[in-house]
Z-matrix of the N, CA and C atoms (Angstrom, degrees):
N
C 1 1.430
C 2 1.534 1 110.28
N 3 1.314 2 120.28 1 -22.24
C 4 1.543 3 124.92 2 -167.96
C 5 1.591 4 98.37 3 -67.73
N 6 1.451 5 115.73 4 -34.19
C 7 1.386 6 114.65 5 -162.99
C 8 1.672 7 99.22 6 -72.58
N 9 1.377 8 105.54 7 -28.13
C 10 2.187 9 100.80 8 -164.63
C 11 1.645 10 79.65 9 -65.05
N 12 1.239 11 114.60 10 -50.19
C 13 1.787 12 125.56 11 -158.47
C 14 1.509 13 99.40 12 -36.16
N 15 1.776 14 108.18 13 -68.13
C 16 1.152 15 121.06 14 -169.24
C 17 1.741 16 106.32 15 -62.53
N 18 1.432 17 121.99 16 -38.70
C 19 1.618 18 119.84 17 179.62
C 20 1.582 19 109.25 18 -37.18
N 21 1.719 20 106.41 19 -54.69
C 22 1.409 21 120.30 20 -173.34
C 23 1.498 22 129.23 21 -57.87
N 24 2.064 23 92.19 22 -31.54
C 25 1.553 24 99.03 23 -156.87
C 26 2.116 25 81.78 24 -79.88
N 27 0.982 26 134.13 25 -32.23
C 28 1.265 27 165.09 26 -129.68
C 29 1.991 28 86.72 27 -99.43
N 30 0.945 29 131.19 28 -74.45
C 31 1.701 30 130.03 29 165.99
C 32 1.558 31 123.16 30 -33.93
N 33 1.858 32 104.15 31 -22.25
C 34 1.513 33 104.55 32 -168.84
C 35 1.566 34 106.45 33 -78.36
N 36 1.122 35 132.73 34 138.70
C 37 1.477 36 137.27 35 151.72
C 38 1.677 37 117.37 36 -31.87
N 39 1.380 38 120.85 37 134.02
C 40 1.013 39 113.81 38 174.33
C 41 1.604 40 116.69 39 -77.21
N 42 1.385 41 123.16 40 101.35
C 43 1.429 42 121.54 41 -166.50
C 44 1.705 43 100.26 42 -169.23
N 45 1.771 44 105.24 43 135.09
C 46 1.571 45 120.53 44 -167.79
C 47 1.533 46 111.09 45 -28.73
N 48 1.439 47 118.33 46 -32.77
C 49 1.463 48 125.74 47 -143.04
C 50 1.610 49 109.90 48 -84.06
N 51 1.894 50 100.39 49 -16.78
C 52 1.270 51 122.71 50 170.75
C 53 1.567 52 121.95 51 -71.26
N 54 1.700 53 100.76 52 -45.67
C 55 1.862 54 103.02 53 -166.49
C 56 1.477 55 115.32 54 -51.42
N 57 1.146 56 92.70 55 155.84
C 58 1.774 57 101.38 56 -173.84
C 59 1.503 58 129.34 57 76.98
N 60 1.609 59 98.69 58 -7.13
C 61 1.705 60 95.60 59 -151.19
C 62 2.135 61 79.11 60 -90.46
N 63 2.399 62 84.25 61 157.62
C 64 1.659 63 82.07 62 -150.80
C 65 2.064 64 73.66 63 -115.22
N 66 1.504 65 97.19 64 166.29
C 67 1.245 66 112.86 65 -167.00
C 68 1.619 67 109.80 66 -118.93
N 69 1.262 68 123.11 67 129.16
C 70 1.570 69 119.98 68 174.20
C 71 1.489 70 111.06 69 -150.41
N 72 1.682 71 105.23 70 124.98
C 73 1.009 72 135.14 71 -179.58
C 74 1.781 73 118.13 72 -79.02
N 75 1.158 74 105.68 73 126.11
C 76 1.494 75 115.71 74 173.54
C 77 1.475 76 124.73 75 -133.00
N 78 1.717 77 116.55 76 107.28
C 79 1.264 78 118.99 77 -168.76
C 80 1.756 79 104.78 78 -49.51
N 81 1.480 80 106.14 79 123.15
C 82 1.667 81 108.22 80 169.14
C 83 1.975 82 115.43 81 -70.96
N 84 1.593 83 76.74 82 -61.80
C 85 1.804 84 102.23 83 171.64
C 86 1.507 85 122.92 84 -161.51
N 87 1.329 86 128.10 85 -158.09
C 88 1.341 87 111.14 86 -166.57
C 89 1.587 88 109.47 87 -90.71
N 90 1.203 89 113.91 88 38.92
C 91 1.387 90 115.16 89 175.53
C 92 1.831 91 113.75 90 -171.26
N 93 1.476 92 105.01 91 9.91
C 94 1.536 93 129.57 92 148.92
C 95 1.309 94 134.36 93 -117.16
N 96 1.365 95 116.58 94 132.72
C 97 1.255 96 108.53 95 164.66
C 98 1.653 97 108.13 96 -140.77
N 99 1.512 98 122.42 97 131.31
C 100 1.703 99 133.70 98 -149.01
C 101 1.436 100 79.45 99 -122.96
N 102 1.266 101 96.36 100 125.67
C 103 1.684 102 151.50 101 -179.67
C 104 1.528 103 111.64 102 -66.30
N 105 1.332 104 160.20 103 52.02
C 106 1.438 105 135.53 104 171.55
C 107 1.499 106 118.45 105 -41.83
N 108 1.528 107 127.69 106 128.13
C 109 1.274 108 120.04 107 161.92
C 110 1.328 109 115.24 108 -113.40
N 111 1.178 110 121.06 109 105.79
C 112 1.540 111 118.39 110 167.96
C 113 1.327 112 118.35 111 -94.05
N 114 1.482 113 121.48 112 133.03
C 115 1.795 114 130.36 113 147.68
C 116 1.562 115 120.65 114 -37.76
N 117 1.382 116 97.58 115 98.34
C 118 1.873 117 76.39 116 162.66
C 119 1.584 118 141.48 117 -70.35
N 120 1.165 119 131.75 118 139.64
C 121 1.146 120 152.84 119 -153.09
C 122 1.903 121 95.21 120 -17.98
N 123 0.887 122 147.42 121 144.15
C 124 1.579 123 159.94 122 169.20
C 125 1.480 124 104.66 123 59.46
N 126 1.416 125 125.95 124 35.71
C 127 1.075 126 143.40 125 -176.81
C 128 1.238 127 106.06 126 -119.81
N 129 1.660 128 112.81 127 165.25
C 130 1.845 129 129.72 128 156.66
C 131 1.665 130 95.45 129 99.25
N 132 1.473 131 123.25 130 -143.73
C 133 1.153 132 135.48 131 -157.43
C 134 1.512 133 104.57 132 -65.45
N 135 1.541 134 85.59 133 -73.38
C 136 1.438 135 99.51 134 -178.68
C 137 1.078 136 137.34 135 -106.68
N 138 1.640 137 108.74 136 26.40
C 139 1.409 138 125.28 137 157.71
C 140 1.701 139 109.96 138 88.65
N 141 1.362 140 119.88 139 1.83
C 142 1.470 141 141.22 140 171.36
C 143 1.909 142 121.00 141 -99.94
N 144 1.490 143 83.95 142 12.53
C 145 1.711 144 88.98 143 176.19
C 146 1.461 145 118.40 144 45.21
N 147 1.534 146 114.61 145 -153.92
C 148 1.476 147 122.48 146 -163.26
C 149 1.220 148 123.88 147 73.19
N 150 1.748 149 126.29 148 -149.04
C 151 1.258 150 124.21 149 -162.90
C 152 1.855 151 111.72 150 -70.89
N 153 1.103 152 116.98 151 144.60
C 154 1.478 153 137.53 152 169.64
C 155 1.258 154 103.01 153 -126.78
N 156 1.337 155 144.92 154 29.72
C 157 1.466 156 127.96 155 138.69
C 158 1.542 157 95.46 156 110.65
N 159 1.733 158 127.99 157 -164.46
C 160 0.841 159 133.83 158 -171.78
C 161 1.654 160 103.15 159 -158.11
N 162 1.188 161 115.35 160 156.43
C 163 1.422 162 132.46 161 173.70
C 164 1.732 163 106.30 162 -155.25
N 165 2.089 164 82.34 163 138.12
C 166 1.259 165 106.46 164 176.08
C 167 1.589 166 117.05 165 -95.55
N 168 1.186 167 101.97 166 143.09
C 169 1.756 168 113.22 167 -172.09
C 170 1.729 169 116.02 168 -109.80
N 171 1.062 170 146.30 169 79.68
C 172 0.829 171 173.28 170 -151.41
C 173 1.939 172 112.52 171 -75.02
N 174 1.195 173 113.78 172 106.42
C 175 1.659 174 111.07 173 -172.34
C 176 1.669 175 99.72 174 -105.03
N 177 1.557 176 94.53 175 154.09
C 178 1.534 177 123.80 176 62.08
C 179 2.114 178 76.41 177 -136.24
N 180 1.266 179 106.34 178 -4.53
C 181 1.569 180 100.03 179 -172.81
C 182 1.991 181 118.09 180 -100.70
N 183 0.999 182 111.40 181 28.77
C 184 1.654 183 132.93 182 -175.58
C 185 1.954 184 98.01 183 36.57
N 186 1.349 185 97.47 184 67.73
C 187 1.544 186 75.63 185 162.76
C 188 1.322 187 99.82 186 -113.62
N 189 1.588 188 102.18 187 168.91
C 190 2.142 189 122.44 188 -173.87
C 191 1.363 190 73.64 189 -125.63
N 192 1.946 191 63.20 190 133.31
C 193 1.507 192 84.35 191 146.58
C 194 1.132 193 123.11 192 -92.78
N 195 1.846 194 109.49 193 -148.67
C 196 1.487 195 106.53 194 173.95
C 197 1.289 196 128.15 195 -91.57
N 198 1.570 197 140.63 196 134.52
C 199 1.873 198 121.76 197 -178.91
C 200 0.825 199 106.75 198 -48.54
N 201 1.776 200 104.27 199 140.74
C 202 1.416 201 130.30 200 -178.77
C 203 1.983 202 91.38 201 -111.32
N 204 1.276 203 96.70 202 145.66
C 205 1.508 204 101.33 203 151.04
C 206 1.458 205 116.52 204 -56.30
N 207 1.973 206 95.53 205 148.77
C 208 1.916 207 80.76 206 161.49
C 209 1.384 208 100.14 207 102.55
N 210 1.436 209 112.26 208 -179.72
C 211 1.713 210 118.15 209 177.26
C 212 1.700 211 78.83 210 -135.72
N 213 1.841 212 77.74 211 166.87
C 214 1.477 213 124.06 212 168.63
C 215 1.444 214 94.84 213 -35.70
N 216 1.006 215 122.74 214 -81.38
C 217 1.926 216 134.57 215 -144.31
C 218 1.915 217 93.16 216 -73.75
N 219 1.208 218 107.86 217 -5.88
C 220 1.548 219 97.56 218 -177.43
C 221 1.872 220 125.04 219 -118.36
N 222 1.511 221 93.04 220 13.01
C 223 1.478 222 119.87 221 175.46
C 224 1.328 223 118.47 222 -74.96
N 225 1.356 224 92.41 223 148.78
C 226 1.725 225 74.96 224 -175.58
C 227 1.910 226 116.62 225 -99.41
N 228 0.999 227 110.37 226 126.76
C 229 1.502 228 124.21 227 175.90
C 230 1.518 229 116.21 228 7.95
N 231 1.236 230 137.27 229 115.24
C 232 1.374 231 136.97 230 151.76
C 233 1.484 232 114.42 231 -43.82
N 234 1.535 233 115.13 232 121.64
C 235 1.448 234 104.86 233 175.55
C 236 1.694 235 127.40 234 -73.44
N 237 1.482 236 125.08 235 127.76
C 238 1.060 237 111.79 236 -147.96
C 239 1.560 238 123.60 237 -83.02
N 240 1.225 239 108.70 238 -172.97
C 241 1.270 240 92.58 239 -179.62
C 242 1.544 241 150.30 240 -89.97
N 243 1.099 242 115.65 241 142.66
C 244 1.397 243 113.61 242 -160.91
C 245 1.817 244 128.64 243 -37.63
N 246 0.827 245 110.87 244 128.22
C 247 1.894 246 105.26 245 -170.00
C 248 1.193 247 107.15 246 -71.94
N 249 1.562 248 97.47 247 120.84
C 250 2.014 249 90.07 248 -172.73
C 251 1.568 250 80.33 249 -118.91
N 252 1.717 251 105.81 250 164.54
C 253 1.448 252 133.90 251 -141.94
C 254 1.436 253 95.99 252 -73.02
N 255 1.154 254 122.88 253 153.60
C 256 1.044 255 124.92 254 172.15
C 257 1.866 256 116.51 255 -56.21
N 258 1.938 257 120.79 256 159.02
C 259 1.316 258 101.09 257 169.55
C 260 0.962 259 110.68 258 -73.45
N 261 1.654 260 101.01 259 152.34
C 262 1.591 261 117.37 260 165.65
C 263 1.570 262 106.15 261 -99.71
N 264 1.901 263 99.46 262 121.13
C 265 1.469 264 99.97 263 171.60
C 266 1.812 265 104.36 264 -127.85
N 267 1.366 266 103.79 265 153.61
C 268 1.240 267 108.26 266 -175.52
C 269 1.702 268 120.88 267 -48.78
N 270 1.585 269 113.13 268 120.41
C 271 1.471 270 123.32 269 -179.10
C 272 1.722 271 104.73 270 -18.79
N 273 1.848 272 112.97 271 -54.84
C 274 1.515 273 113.39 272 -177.06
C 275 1.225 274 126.24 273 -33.90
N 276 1.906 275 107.32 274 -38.61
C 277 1.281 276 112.22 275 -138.17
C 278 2.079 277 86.98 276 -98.41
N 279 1.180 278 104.77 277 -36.87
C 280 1.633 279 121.30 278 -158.17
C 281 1.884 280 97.22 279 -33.58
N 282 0.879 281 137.95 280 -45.96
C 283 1.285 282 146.86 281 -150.17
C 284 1.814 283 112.68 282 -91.96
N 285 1.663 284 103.00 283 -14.48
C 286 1.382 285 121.51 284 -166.28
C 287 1.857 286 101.57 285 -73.43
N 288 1.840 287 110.98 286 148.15
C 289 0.942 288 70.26 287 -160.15
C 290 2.132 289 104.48 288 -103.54
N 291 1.237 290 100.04 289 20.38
C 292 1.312 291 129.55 290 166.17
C 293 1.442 292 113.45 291 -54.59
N 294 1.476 293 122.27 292 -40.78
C 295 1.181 294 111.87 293 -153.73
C 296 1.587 295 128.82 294 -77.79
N 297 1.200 296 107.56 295 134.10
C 298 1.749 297 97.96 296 -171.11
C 299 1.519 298 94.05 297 -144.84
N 300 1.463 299 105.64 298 130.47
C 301 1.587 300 136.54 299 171.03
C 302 1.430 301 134.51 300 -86.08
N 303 1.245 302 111.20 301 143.49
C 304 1.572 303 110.55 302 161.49
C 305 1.407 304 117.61 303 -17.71
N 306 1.609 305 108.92 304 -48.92
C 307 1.689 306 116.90 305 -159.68
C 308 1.318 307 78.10 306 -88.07
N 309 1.265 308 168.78 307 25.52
C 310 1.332 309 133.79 308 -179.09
C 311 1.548 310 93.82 309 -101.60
N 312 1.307 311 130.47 310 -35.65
C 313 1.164 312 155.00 311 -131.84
C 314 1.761 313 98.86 312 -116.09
N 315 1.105 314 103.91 313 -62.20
C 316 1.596 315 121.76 314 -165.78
C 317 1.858 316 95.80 315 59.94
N 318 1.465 317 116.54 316 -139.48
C 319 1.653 318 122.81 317 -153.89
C 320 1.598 319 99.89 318 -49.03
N 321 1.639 320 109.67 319 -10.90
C 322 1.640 321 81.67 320 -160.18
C 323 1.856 322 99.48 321 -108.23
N 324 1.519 323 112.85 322 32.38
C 325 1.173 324 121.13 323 -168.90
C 326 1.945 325 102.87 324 -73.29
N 327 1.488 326 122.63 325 127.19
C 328 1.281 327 87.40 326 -169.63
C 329 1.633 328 105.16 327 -142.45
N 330 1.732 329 87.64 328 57.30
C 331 1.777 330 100.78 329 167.36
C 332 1.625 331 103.60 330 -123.33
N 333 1.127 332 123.12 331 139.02
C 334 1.632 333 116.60 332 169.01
C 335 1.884 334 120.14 333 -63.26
N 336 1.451 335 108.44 334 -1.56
C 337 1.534 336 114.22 335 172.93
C 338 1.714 337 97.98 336 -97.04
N 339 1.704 338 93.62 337 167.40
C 340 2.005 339 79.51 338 -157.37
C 341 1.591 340 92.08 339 -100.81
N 342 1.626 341 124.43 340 0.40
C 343 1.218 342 133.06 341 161.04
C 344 1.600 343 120.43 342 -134.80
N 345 1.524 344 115.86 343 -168.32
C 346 1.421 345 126.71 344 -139.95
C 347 1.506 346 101.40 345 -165.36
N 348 1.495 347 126.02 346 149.65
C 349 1.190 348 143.74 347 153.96
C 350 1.891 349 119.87 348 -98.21
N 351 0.633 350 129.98 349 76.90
C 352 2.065 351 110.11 350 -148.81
C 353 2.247 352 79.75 351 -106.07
N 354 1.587 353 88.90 352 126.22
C 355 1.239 354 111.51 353 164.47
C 356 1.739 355 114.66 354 -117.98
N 357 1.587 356 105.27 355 165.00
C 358 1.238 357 77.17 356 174.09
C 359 2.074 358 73.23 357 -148.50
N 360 1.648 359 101.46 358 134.62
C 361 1.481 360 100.59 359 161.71
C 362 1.346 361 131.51 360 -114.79
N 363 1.193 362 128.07 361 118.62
C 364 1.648 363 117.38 362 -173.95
C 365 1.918 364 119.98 363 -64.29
N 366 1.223 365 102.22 364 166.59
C 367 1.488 366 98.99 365 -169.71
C 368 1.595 367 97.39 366 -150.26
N 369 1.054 368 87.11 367 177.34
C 370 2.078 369 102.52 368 175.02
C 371 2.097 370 88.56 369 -134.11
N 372 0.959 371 97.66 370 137.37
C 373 1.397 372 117.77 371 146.89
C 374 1.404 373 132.69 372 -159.76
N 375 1.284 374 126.70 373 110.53
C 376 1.621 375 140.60 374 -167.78
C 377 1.265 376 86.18 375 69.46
N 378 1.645 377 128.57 376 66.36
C 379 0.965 378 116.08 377 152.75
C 380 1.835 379 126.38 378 69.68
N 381 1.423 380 117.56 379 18.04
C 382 1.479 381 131.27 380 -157.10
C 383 1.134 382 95.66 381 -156.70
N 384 1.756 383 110.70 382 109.57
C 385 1.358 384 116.75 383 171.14
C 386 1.516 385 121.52 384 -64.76
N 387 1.591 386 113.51 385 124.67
C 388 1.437 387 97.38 386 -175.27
C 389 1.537 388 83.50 387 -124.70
N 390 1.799 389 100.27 388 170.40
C 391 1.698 390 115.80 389 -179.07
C 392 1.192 391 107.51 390 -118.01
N 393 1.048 392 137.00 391 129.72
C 394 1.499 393 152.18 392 -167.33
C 395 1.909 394 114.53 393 -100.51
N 396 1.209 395 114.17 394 77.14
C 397 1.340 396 117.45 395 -171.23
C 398 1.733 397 123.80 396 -86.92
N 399 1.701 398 119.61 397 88.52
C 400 1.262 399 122.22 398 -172.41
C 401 1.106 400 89.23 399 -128.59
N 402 1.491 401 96.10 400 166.67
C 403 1.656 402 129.69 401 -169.97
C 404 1.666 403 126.96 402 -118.58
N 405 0.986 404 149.31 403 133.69
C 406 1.491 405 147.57 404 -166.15
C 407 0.859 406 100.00 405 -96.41
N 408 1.824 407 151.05 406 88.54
C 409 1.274 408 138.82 407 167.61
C 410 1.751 409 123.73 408 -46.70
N 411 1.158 410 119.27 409 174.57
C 412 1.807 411 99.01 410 172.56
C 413 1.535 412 126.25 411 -89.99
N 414 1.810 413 107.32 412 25.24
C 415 1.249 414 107.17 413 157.96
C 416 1.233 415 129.58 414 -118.69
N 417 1.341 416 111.40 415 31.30
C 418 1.270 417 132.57 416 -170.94
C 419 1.542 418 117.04 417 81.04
N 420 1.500 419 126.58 418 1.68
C 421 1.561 420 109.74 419 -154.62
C 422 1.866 421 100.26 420 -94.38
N 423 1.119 422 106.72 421 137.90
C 424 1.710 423 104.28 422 177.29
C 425 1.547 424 109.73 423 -71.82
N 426 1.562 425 139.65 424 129.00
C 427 1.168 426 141.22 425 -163.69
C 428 1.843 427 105.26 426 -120.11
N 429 1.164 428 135.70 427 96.01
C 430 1.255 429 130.29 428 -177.86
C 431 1.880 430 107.84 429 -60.18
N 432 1.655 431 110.67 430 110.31
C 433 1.313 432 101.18 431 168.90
C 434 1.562 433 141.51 432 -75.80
N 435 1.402 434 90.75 433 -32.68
C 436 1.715 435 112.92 434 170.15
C 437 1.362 436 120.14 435 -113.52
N 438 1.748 437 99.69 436 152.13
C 439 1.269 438 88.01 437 -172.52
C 440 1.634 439 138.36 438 -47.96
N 441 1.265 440 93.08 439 -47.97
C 442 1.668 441 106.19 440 174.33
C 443 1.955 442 121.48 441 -34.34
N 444 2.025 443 92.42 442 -43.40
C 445 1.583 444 86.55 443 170.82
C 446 1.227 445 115.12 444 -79.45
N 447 1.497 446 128.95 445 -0.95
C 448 1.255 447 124.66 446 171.27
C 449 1.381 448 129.77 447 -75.39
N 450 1.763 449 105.78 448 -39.32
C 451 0.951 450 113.19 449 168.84
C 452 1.460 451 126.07 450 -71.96
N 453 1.634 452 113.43 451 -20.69
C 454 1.308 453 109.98 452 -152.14
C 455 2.101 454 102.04 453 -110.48
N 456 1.711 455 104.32 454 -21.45
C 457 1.297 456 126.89 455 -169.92
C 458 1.681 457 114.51 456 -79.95
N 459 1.574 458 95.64 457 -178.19
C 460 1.668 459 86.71 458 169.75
C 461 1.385 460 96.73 459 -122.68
N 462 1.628 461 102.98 460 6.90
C 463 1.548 462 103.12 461 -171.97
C 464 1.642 463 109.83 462 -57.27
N 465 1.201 464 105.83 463 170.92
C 466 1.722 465 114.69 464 -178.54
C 467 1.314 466 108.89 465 -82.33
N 468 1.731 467 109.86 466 159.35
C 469 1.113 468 114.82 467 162.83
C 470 1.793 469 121.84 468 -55.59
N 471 0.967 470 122.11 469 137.69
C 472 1.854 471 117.15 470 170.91
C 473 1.124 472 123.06 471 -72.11
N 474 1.402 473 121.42 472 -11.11
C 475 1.483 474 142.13 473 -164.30
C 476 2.036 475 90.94 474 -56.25
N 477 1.249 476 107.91 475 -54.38
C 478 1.781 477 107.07 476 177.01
C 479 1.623 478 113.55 477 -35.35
N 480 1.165 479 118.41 478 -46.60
C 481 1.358 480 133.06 479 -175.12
C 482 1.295 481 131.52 480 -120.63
N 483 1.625 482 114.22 481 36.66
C 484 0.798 483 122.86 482 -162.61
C 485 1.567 484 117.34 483 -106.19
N 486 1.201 485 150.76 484 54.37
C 487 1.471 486 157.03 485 -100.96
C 488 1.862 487 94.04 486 -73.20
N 489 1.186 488 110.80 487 166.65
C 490 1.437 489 112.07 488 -169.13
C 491 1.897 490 91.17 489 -113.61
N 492 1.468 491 103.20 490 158.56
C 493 1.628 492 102.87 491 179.08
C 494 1.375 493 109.51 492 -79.81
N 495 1.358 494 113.22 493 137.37
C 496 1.712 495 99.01 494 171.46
C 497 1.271 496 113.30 495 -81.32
N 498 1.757 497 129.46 496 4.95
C 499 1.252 498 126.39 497 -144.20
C 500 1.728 499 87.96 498 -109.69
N 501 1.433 500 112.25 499 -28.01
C 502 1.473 501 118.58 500 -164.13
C 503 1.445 502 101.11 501 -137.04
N 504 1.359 503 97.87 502 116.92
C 505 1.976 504 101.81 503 162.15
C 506 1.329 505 105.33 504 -62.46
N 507 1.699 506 114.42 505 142.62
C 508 1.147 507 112.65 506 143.70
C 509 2.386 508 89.77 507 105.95
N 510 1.109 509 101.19 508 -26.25
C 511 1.952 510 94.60 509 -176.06
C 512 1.767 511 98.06 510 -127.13
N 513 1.203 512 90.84 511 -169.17
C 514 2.128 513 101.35 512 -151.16
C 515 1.689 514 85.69 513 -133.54
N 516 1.322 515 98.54 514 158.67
C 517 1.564 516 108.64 515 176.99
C 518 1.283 517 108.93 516 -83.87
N 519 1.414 518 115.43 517 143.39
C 520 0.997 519 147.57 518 -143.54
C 521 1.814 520 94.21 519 -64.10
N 522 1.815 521 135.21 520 112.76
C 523 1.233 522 106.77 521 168.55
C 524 1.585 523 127.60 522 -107.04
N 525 1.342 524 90.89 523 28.19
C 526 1.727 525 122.90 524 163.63
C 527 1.935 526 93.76 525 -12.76
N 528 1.820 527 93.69 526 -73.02
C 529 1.494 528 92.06 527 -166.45
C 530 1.357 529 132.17 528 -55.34
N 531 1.060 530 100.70 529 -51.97
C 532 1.897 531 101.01 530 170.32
C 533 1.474 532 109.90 531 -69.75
N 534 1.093 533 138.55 532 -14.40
C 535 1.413 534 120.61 533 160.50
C 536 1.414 535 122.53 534 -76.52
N 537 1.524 536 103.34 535 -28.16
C 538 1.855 537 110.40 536 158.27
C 539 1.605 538 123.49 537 -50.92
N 540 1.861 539 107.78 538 -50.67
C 541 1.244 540 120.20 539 178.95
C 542 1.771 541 114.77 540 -73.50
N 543 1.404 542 105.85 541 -9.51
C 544 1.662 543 97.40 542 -175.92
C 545 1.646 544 90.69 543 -98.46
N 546 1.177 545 124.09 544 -40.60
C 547 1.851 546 108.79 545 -170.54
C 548 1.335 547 95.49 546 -71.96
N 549 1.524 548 148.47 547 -18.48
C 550 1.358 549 132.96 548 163.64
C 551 1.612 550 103.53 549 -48.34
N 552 1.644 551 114.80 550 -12.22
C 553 1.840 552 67.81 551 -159.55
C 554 1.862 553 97.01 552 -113.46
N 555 1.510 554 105.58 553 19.28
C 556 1.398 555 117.76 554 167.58
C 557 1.531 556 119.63 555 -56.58
C-alpha cells in the first residue's frame, strides 16, 4: 500500500500548500486501492488543514486517478463485477470428490487452470506416515502440491500453473488452500 501512498504523494506539484500533507491507503478491491490526502495542521486552502480529497490507484500498473472530493469511507461503491458463467467441468469429473474450481476460491484461486483434481495419498517411509498432496489439472498432467509429493512423487513441478500475486511482484498466490483441502481427503 506504501507504493499507491507514495504514487499519489508523487502526482502533487511541488508547492507550500502540499508540505506536511499525510497519505493513507485503503484496499478498495483486488485491483483498487483509494488514497486519503490530508493537509497538515495550518496547511491546504485555507491554512486550517484537514481533508484534501482522495485518489484511486488502479493495479497491476499504479495508475491515479484524478482527486475526488471527500474520503475513502465516503465514496460511493464501485459497481461490481460482472457474473461470469459458472466453470464448465467435464460431466465425468462433476461428482469427484476432489474437485475444486475457480468459483470455489474466487480472487484467492491460485492456479492459471479455472479447475483442479486435488488427491491426497498416504504413505509410510522409514517407518513415518507421510500424505502426499497433488492435483489433476484439466489436461491431465499430475502437479505435486506439497513438499512431501514432491519429494516422494513423479508428479510435476506446479511452478507451470502456478498463478502469480497481483498484490506482489515477483511471488504466487498463496496455495495454502488446496493443499489444506487435498490432506482433508487422506
Amino acid at each position: 500500500m506504501r507504493r499507491d501512498e507514495q504514487a499519489v504523494k508523487a502526482d502533487l506539484p511541488d508547492a507550500p500548500i502540499w508540505k506536511g500533507m499525510k497519505f493513507e491507503g485503503v484496499v478498495v478491491d483486488d485491483t483498487t486501492v483509494c488514497v486519503d490526502r490530508t493537509y497538515a495542521e495550518g496547511a491546504g486552502l485555507q491554512g486550517k488543514g484537514g481533508n484534501a480529497g482522495y485518489v484511486l490507484v488502479q493495479f497491476p500498473d499504479v495508475t491515479t486517478g484524478q482527486p475526488q472530493d471527500g474520503k475513502c469511507a465516503s465514496r460511493p461503491p464501485a459497481p461490481g463485477p460482472e457474473k461470469s458463467d459458472p466453470i464448465q467441468v467435464p460431466a465425468a469429473l462433476a461428482d469427484n470428490p476432489g474437485l475444486v474450481t475457480r468459483d470455489d476460491l474466487g480472487s484467492d484461486w491460485p492456479l492459471t487452470t479455472d479447475y483442479a483434481i486435488l488427491s491426497c495419498v498416504p504413505t509410510t517411509v522409514a517407518d513415518t506416515e507421510l500424505f502426499l498432496a497433488t492435483l489433476i489439472a484439466p489436461d491431465g498432467t499430475e502437479y505435486a502440491l506439497n513438499g512431501t509429493a514432491k519429494a516422494h512423487t513423479d508428479a510435476a513441478d506446479i511452478e507451470p500453473i502456478w498463478a502469480k500475486s497481483p498484490d506482489m511482484d515477483g511471488t504466487k498466490v498463496s496455495i495454502g488452500p488446496l493443499i489444506r483441502q487435498a490432506l482433508a481427503l487422506c
